[in-house]
C-alpha positions in Angstrom: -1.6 -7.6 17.5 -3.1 -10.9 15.8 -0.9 -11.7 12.8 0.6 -14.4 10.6 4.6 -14.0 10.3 5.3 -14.1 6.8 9.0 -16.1 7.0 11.1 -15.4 4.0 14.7 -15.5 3.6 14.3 -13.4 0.3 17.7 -11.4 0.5 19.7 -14.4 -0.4 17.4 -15.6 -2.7 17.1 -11.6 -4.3 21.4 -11.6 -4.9 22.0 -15.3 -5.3 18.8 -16.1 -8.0 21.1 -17.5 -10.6 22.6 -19.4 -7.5 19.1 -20.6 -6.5 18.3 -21.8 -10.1 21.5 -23.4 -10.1 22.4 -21.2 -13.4 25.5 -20.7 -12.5 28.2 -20.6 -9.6 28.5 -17.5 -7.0 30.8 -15.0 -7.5 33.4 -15.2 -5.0 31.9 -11.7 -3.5 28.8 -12.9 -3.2 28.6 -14.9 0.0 29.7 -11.8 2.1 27.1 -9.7 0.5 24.2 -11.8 1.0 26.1 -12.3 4.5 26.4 -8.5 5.2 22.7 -8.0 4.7 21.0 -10.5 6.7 23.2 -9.9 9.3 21.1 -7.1 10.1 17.5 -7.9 9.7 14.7 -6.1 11.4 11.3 -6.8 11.6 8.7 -4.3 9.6 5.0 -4.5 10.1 3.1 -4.3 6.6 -0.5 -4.1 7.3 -1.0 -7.3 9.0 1.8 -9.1 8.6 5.6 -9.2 9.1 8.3 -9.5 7.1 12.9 -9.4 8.3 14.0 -6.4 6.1 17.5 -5.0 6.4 17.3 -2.0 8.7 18.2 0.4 6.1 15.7 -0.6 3.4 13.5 2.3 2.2 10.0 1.8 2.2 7.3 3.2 -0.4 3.7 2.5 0.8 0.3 3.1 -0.6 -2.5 1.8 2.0 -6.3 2.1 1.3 -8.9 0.8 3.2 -12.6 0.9 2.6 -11.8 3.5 -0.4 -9.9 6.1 1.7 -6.4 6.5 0.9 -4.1 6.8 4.4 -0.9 8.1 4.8 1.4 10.1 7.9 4.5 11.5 8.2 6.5 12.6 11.0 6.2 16.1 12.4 6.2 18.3 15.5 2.9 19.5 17.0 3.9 22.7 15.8 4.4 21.9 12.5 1.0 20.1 12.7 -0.6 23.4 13.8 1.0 25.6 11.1 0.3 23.5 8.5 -3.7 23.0 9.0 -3.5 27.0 9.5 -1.8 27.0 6.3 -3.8 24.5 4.3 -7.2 26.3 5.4 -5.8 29.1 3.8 -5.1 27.9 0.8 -8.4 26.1 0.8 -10.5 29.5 1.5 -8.7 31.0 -1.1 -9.7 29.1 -3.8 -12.2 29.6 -7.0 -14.2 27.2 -8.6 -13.3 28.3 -12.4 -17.4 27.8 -12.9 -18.5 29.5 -10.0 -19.6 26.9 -7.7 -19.1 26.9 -4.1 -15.3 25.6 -3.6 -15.0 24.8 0.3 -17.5 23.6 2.4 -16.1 22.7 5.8 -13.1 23.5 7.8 -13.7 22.1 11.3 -12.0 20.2 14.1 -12.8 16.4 14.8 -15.1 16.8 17.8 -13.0 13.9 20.6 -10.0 14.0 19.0 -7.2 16.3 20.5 -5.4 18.1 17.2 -7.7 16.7 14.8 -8.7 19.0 11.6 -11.1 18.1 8.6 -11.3 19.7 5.2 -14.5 19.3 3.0 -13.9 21.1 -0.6 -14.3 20.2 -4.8 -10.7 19.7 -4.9 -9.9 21.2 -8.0 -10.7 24.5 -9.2 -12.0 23.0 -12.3 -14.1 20.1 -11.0 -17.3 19.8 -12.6 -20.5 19.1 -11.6 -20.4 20.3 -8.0 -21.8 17.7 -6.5 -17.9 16.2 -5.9 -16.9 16.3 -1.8 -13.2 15.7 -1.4 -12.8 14.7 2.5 -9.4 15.4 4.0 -8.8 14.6 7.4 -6.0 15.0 9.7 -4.7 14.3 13.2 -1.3 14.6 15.4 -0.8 11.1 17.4 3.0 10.7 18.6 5.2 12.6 16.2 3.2 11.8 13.2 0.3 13.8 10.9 -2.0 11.6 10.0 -4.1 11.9 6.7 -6.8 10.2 5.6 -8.6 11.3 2.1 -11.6 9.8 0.4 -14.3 11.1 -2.6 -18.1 11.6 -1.8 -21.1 12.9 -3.5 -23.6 15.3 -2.3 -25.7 15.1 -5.6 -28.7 17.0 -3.2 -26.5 20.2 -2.5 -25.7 20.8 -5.8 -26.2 23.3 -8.0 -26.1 21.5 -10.8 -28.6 18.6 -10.4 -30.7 20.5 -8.7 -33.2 20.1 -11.6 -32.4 16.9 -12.2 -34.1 14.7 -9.7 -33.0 11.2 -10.6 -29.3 11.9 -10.3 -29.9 14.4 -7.3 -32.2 12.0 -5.2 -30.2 8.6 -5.6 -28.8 7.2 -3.0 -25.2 6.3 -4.5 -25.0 10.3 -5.8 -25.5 11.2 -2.0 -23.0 9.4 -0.3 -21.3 12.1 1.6 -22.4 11.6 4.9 -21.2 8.3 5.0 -18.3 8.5 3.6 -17.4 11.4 6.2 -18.6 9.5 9.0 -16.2 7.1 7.9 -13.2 8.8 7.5 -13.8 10.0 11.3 -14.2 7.0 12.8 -11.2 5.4 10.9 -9.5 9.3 12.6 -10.7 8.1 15.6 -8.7 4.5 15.7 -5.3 5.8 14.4 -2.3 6.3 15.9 1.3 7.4 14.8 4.4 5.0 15.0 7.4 4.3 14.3 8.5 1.9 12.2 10.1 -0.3 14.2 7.2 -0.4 16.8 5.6 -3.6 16.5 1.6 -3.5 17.8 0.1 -6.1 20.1 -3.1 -5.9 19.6 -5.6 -6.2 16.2 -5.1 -3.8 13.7 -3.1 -2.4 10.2 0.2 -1.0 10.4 1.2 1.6 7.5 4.2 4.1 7.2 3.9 6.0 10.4 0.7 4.8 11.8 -1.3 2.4 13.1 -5.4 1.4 12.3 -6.4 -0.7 15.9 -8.9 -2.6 13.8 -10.2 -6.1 13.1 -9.4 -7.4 9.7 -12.2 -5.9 7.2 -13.2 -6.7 3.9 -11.8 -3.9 1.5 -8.2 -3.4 2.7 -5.1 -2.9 0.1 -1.8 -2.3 1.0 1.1 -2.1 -1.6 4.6 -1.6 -0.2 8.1 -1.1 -2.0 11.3 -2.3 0.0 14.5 -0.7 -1.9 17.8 -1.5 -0.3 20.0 1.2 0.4 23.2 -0.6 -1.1 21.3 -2.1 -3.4 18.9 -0.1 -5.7 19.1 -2.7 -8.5 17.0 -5.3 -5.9 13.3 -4.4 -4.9 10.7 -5.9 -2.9 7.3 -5.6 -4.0 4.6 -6.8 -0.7 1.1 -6.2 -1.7 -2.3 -7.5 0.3 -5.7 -7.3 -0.6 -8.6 -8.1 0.9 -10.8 -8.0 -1.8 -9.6 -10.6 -4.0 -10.1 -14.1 -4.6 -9.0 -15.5 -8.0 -10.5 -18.8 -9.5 -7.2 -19.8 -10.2 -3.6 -19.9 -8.6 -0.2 -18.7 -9.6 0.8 -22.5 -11.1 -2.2 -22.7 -12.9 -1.4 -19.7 -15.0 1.5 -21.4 -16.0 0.5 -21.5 -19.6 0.0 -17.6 -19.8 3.2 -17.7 -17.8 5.1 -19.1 -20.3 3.9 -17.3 -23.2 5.3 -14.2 -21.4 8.5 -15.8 -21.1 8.9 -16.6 -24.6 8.4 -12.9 -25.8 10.9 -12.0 -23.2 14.0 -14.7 -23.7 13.1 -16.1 -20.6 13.3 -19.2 -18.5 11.9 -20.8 -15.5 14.6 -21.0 -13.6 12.1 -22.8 -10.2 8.3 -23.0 -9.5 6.3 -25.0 -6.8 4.1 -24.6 -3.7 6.0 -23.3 -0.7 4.9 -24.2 2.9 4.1 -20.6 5.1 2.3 -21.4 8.6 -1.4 -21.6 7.9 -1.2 -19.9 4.1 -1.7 -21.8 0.7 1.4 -20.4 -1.3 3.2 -20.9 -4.5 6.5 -19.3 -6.1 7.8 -18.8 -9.5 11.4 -17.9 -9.9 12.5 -16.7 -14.1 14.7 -15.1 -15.5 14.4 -13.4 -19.0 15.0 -9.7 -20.3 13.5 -6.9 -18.3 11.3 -3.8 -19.1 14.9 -2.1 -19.1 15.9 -4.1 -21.7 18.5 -5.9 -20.2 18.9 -9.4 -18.5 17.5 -9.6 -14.6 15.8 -11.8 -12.6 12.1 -12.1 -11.3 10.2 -13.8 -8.4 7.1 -14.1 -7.5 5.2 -15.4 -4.1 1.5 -15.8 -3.9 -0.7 -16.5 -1.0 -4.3 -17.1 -0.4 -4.8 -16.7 -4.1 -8.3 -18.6 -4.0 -8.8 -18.1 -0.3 -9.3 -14.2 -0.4 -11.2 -12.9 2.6 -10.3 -10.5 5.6 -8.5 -13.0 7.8 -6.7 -14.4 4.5 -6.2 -11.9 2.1 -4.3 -12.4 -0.8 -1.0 -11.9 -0.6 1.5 -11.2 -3.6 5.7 -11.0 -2.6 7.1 -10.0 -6.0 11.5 -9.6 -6.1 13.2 -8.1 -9.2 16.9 -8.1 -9.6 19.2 -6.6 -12.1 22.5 -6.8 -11.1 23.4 -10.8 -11.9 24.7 -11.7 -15.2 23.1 -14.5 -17.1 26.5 -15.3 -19.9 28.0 -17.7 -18.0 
C-alpha cells in the first residue's frame, strides 16, 4: 500500500496543551500519564494514511466514497448467512404506505462467494417511487461488508410515468449506474482487522479494505476516544473533494472573532513540516460547547492542494480535563 505516514506525537500534546502553550507547569502526574500512553502506540490505517494510536483507543468511522456509504463489522459466516435470510424477510414483508411497489431485487452478486444485494424504496413512506435504495453485502475474512447508496429509476415509476421530462432525464435515471457501482466497489473489498496494515493501493476503513487507486470523491471521518481518557478525542478527517482558496492561518481573522465570543486565547499557531504535505496548526484554548474551560487543536493539510493523491486533511484534538486557573 502507497501512503504518506502522517507523524504526530499528539498524545502529549492532547494531556500536556497548557504545557505546550507554556500556560502553566505540569502537574506532577502528568509526565507518567503522557508516558503510560505512548508507551503503547500502534499503528491504525485511516483511509490512506497512518497515524500511532494507543492500542486501546476506540474508533468511530464514517467512510463514503463516490456517494456510497461503507461500513463492516465482524461476524461468522453463519451469522452472515442468517442475517441476509433475515433481512430478505423483513424486506419482502414490507408495504409501501401509498401502494407502490416496495422491493425490487434480492439477488446474489454474480463472482462474488457470499455476496447479497438488496434493491427496495427504503421507507414505507417514501414518495415518489422512483427512489432505489441499493444495499449490498459480502463476507471476506470475519467481516460483513456493507455498502449503501441512493439511485433513481424515474422510467419505472409509477408516478412520473406521465411526466416525461422528469421520467426521461438522465440524472432521474441513475440506477444502473449507481448499482453497477456499488458492485464493483463489492468486488474490490475485503475484511480486516484493524491492526493489519495493506501493502498495496487502496482505503482502509473499520473492518475492511477498498484495493483501489486514490479517486476523486473519497471522505473519511474518524473519531479516536481513549479508553482512560474520554475527556481527549481525536478527530482525523480526509477528503478528496476539497480544495479551499485559503488556508487554516489565513482564517485567522475569523479565527479570532471566535475566540473572543468564547474567552479564548491562542495559546500556538504556525506551519508544521509533514513529509511532502503543506500543513498548519492552531493550538487555543477558551470555553467549550460544554461550557466549561478545555483546550482545542487543530492540523490542516493540503488545504489549497485538494486532489486524490493530496486530499485535504483536517487532525482536530479537544481536551477537557486541564485546568486553565493557574
Amino acid at each position: 500500500m502507497k501512503h504518506a505516514l502522517v507523524a504526530l506525537s499528539l498524545i502529549c500534546m492532547a494531556l500536556g496543551l497548557p504545557a505546550c502553550g507554556r500556560e502553566r507547569p505540569q502537574l506532577s502526574t502528568e509526565p507518567t500519564t503522557v508516558n503510560a500512553l505512548t508507551a503503547n502506540l500502534t499503528p491504525r490505517c485511516v483511509g490512506r494514511y497512518l497515524i500511532d494510536m494507543p492500542a486501546d483507543a476506540h474508533t468511530f468511522q464514517s467512510v463514503v466514497v463516490n456517494g456510497v456509504k461503507l461500513s463492516a463489522e465482524p461476524m461468522t459466516i453463519d451469522v452472515h448467512r442468517r442475517t441476509m435470510q433475515q433481512r430478505s424477510e423483513a424486506l419482502k414483508a414490507a408495504k409501501s404506505h401509498f401502494g407502490y411497489q416496495y422491493l425490487y431485487a434480492d439477488q446474489e452478486v454474480e463472482g462474488i462467494p457470499d455476496a447479497h444485494y438488496f434493491v427496495s424504496l427504503g421507507s414505507i413512506f417514501e414518495s415518489p417511487d422512483s427512489v432505489r435504495i441499493i444495499e449490498a453485502y459480502r463476507w471476506s475474512d470475519g467481516y460483513q461488508i456493507k455498502m449503501e447508496v441512493e439511485g433513481s429509476d424515474a422510467k419505472n415509476s409509477s408516478y412520473f410515468k406521465d411526466q416525461p421530462d422528469a421520467r426521461d432525464a438522465s440524472y432521474m435515471n441513475n440506477f444502473g449506474s449507481r448499482l453497477q457501482l456499488v458492485i464493483g466497489l463489492l468486488s474490490k473489498t475485503r475484511g480486516r482487522p484493524d491492526a493489519k496494515i495493506p501493502t498495496e493501493p487502496g482505503l482502509c476503513f473499520q473492518g475492511g479494505f477498498l484495493a483501489t487507486n486514490a479517486g476523486s470523491r473519497e471522505r473519511v471521518k474518524t473519531k479516536f476516544v481513549l479508553a482512560n481518557h474520554h475527556d481527549v478525542n481525536f478527530n482525523l478527517n480526509t477528503d478528496s473533494s476539497i480544495r479551499t482558496d485559503d488556508s487554516l492561518l489565513q482564517r485567522g481573522a475569523d479565527i479570532a472573532v471566535a475566540l473572543s465570543r468564547n474567552d479564548g486565547r491562542t495559546l500556538r499557531n504556525g506551519p508544521v513540516a509533514l513529509p511532502g504535505i503543506p500543513a498548519e496548526e492552531w493550538l487555543m484554548a477558551g470555553i467549550t460547547v460544554m461550557e466549561i474551560p478545555g483546550f482545542h487543536f487543530i492540523l490542516e493539510g493540503n488545504a489549497k492542494v485538494g486532489s486524490p493523491q493530496s486530499p485535504l486533511i483536517t487532525l482536530a484534538v479537544s481536551s477537557l480535563r486541564c485546568n486553565t486557573s493557574s
